[in-house]
C-alpha positions as CSV (number, residue, x, y, z in Angstrom):
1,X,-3.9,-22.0,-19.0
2,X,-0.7,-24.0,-18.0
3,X,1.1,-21.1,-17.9
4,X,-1.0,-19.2,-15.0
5,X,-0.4,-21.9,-13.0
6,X,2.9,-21.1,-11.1
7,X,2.4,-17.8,-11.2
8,X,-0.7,-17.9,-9.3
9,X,1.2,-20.4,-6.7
10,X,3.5,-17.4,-6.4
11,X,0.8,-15.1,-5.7
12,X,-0.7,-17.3,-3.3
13,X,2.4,-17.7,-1.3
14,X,2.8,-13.9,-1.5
15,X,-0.7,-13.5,0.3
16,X,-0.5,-16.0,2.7
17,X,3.1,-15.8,3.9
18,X,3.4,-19.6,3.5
19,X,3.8,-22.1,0.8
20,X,1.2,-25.2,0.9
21,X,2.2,-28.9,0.8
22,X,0.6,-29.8,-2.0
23,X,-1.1,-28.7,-5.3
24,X,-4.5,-29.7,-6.5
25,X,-5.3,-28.7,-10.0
26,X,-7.3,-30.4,-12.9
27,X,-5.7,-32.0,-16.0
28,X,-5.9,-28.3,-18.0
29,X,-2.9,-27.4,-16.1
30,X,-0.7,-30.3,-16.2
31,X,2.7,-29.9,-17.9
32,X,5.9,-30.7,-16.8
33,X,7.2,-27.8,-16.6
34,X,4.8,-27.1,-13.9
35,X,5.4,-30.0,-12.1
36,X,8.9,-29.5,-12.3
37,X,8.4,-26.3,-10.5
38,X,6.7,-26.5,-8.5
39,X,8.6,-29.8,-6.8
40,X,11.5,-27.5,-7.1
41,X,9.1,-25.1,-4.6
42,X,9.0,-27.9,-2.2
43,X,5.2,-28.2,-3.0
44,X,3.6,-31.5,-4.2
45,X,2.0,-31.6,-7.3
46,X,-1.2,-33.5,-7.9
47,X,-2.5,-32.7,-11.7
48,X,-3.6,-35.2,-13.8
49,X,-2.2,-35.4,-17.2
50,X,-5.4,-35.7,-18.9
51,X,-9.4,-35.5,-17.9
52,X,-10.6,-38.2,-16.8
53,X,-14.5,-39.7,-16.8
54,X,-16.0,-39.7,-13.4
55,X,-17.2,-43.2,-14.1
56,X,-13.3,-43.6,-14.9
57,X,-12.0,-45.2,-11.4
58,X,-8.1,-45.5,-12.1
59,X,-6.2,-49.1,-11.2
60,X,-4.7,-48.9,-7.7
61,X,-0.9,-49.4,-7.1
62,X,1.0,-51.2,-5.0
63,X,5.0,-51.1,-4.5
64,X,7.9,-49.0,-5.7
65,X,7.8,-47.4,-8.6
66,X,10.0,-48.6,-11.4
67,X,12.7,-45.8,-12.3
68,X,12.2,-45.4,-15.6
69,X,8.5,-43.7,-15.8
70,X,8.4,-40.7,-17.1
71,X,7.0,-37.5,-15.5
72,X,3.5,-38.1,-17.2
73,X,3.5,-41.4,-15.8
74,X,4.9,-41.1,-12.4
75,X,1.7,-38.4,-11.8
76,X,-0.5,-41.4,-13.1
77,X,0.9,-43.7,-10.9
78,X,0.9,-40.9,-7.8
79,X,-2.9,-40.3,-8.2
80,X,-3.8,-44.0,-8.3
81,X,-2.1,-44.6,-5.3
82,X,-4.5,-44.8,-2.1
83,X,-2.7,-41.5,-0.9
84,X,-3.1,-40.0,-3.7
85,X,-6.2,-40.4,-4.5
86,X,-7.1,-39.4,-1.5
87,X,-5.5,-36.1,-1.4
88,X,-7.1,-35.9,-5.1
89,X,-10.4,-36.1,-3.5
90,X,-10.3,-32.7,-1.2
91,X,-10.5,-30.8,-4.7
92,X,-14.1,-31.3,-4.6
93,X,-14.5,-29.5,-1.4
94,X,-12.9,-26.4,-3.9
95,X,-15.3,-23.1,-3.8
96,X,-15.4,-22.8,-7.9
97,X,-18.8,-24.6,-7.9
98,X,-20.1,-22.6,-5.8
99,X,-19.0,-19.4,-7.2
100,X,-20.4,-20.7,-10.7
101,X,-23.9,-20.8,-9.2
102,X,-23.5,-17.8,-7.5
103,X,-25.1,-15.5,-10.8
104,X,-27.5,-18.3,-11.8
105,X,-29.9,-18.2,-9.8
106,X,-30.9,-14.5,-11.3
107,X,-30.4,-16.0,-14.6
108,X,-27.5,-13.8,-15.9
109,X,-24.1,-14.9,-17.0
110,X,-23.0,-11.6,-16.8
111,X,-22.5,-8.2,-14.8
112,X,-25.4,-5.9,-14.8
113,X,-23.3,-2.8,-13.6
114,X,-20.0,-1.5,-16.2
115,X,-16.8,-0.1,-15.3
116,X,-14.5,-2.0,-12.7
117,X,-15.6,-0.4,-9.1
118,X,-19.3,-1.0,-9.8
119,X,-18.9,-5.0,-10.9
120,X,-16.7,-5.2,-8.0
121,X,-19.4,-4.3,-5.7
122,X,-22.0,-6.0,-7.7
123,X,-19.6,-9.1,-7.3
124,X,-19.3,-7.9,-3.4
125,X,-23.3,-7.9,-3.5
126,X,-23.6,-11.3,-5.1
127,X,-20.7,-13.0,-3.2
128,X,-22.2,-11.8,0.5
129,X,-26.3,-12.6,-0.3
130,X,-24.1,-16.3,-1.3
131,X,-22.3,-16.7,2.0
132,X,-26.0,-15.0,4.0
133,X,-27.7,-17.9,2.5
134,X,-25.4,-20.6,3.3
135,X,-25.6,-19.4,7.2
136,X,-29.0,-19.2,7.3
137,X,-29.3,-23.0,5.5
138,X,-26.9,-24.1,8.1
139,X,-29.1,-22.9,11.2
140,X,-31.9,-25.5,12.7
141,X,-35.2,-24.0,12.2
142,X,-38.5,-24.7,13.7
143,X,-41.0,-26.5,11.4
């Protein structure tokens, strides 16, 4: 899984036409490699090097960092910062949950429709009843 990650930044600045400021991504994707490149990208990386509990609330930091940390521990010390962990905090406004429950309400974990145009716009189907429900639980409504 590390290795998708800086090709999918690459895709995503081929889309957009722009390169982001920083990079959000959970501990399955940290390795220095890719935070190596993608500082070299002029993006900031903010990957944990390993999971962490949610109960887990990391030691805050105050001051310079001392020159000697490693990579591994530099990203510790980033994400423990207040900056940093707030930055941190916007990947739980991410769309993957949301995309999980998308095919569990019908109970299925998987496509009812074969071949690649049909699940494409079974996935079409799925994703637009998704976005149709979130604008109609957004609307007041008369009791």
């Amino acid at each position: 899984m590390p290795e998708h990650l800086v090709p999918d930044v690459g895709q995503t600045v081929a889309n957009c036409a722009a390169k982001p400021d920083n990079l959000l991504a959970d501990a399955g994707y940290f390795s220095e490699a890719n935070v190596c490149e993608t500082t070299k990208w002029g993006v900031e990386p903010f990957i944990p090097p390993r999971r962490q509990k949610h109960s887990e609330e990391a030691k805050p930091v105050l001051g310079r960092p001392p020159a000697n940390l490693g990579i591994k521990d530099r990203m510790w010390r980033k994400l423990a910062t207040k900056p940093g962990r707030a930055v941190y905090a916007l990947r739980r406004k991410s769309s993957n949950p949301s995309l999980g429950r998308s095919k569990r309400p019908a109970d299925s974990d998987r496509f009812l429709l074969r071949g690649l145009v049909k699940v494409r716009s079974e996935w079409a189907f799925i994703a637009l009843t998704h976005n149709l429900l979130k604008i109609y639980r957004a609307q007041p409504h008369a009791t």
